[in-house]
C-alpha positions in Angstrom: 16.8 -23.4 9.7 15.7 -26.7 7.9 17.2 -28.5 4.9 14.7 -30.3 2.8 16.8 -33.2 1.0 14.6 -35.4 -1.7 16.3 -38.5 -3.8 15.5 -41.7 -5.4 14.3 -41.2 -9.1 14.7 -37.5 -9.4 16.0 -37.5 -12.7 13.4 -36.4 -14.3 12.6 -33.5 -12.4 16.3 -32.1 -11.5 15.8 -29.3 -13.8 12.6 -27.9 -11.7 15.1 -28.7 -8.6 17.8 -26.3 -10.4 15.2 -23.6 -11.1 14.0 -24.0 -7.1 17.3 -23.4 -6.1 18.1 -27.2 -5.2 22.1 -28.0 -5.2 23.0 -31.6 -6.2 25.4 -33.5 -3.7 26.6 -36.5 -6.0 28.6 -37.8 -2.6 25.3 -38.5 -0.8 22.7 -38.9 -4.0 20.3 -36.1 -3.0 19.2 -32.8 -4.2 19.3 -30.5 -1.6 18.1 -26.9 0.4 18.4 -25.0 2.8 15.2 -22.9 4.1 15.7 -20.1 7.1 12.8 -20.6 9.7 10.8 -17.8 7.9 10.1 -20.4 5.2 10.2 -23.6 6.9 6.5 -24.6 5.6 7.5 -24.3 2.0 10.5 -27.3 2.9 7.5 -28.7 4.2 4.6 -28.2 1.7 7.5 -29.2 -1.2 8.6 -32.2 0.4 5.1 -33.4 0.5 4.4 -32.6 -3.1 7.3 -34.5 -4.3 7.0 -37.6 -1.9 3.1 -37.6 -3.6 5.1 -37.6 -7.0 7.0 -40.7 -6.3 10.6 -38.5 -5.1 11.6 -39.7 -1.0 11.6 -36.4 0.9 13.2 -35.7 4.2 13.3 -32.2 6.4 16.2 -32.3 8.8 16.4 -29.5 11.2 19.6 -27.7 11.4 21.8 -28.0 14.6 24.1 -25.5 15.1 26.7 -27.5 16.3 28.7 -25.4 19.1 32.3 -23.7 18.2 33.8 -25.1 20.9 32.4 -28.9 20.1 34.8 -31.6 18.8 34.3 -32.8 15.8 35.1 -36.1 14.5 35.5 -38.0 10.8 34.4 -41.2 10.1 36.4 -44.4 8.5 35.9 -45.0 5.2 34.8 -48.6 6.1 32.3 -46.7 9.0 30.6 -45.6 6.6 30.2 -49.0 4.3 28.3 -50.1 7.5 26.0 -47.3 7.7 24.9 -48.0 4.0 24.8 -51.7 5.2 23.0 -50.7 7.7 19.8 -49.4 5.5 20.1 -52.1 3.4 19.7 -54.6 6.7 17.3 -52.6 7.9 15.1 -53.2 4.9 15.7 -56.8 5.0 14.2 -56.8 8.9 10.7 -54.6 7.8 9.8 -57.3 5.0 11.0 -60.2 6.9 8.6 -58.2 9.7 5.9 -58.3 7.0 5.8 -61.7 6.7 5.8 -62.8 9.7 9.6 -64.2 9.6 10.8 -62.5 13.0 9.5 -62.9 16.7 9.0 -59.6 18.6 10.6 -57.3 20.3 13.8 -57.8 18.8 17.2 -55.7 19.7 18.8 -53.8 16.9 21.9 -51.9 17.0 20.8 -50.7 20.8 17.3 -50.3 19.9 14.4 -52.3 21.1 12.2 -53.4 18.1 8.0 -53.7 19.1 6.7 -52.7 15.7 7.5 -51.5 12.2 7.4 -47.8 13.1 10.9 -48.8 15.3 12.3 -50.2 12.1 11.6 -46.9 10.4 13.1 -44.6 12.8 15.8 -47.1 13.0 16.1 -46.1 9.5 15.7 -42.8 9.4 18.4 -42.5 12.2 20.7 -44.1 10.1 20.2 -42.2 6.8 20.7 -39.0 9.0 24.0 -40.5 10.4 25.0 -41.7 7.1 24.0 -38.5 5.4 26.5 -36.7 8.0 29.5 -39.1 8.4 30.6 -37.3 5.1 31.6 -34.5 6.8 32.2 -34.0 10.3 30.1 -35.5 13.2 29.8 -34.7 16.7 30.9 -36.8 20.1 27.4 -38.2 20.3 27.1 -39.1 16.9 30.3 -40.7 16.4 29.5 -42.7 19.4 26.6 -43.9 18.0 27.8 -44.6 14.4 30.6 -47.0 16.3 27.2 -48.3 18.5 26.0 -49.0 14.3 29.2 -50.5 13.2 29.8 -52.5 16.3 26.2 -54.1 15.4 26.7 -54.8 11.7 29.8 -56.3 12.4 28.4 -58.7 14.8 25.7 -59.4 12.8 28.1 -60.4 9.9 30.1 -62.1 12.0 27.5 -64.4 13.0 26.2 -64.8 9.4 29.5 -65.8 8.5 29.5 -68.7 10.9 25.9 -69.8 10.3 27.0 -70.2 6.8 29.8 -72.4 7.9 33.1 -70.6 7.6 35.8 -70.6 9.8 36.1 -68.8 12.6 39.3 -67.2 11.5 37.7 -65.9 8.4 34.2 -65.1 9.9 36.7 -62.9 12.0 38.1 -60.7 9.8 34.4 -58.8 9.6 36.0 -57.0 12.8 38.7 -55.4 10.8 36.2 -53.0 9.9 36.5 -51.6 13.3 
């Protein structure tokens, strides 16, 4: 199975979503379907068509997760950092762009050579942050935490760039 997601300006088109069977999930901002493996090429074909329209698409493949698996939730303020987290991530490709950063570069455990990093950097992200609303397995939580840990390091070290104490600069690790 495959779920096709699709969001940024979709407003004008939410009523062709409706009539294609898309549900809206207000939580995480993205119109949303599920497709069984006999029709995995439409999720395909359609997410194309509406990335060419303007719309950002993304097919996920299903994992069944198994019964037996622990499951985890994740913090409230976990998941601040994960929408951090794309938002840093930006930052990094057009300071990339412009020549602002040396490479490689190490973020959040990854090894940064080239754009195409950043990009699955972010697409890793938007998967994790897209599932930290429900529950998340072992390996996922440990890498959301792996996420967090980074963000709050990297604030941290803002912080004190920009001058502030280090007893304030500190509190970016209540987070964890």
């Amino acid at each position: 199975m495959v779920e096709l997601r699709l969001s940024g300006n979709t407003f004008s088109i939410k009523e062709e979503l409706k009539a294609e069977g898309f549900r809206w999930n207000a939580d995480k901002r993205v119109w949303y379907k599920v497709f069984d493996e006999n029709d995995s090429e439409r999720a395909y074909a359609l997410a194309d068509a509406y990335v060419a329209n303007g719309v950002y698409g993304d097919v996920h493949q299903k994992s069944s997760i198994a019964a037996n698996e622990r499951k985890y939730f994740v913090k409230e303020s976990w998941l601040f950092n994960l929408e951090s987290m794309h938002d840093r991530i930006w930052c990094l490709i057009y300071d990339m762009r412009e020549n602002k950063i040396a490479l490689p570069f190490e973020v959040a455990g990854k090894t940064i050579n080239d754009e195409d990093d950043l990009f699955s950097l972010l697409d890793e992200a938007e998967e994790l942050q897209f599932k930290a609303h429900g529950k998340v397995t072992g390996k996922e939580y440990a890498r959301i935490k792996e996420i967090v840990g980074w963000r709050v390091n990297a604030r941290y070290a803002a912080c004190m760039a920009a001058g502030m104490d280090e007893a304030d600069a500190g509190r970016c690790f209540e987070d964890m």
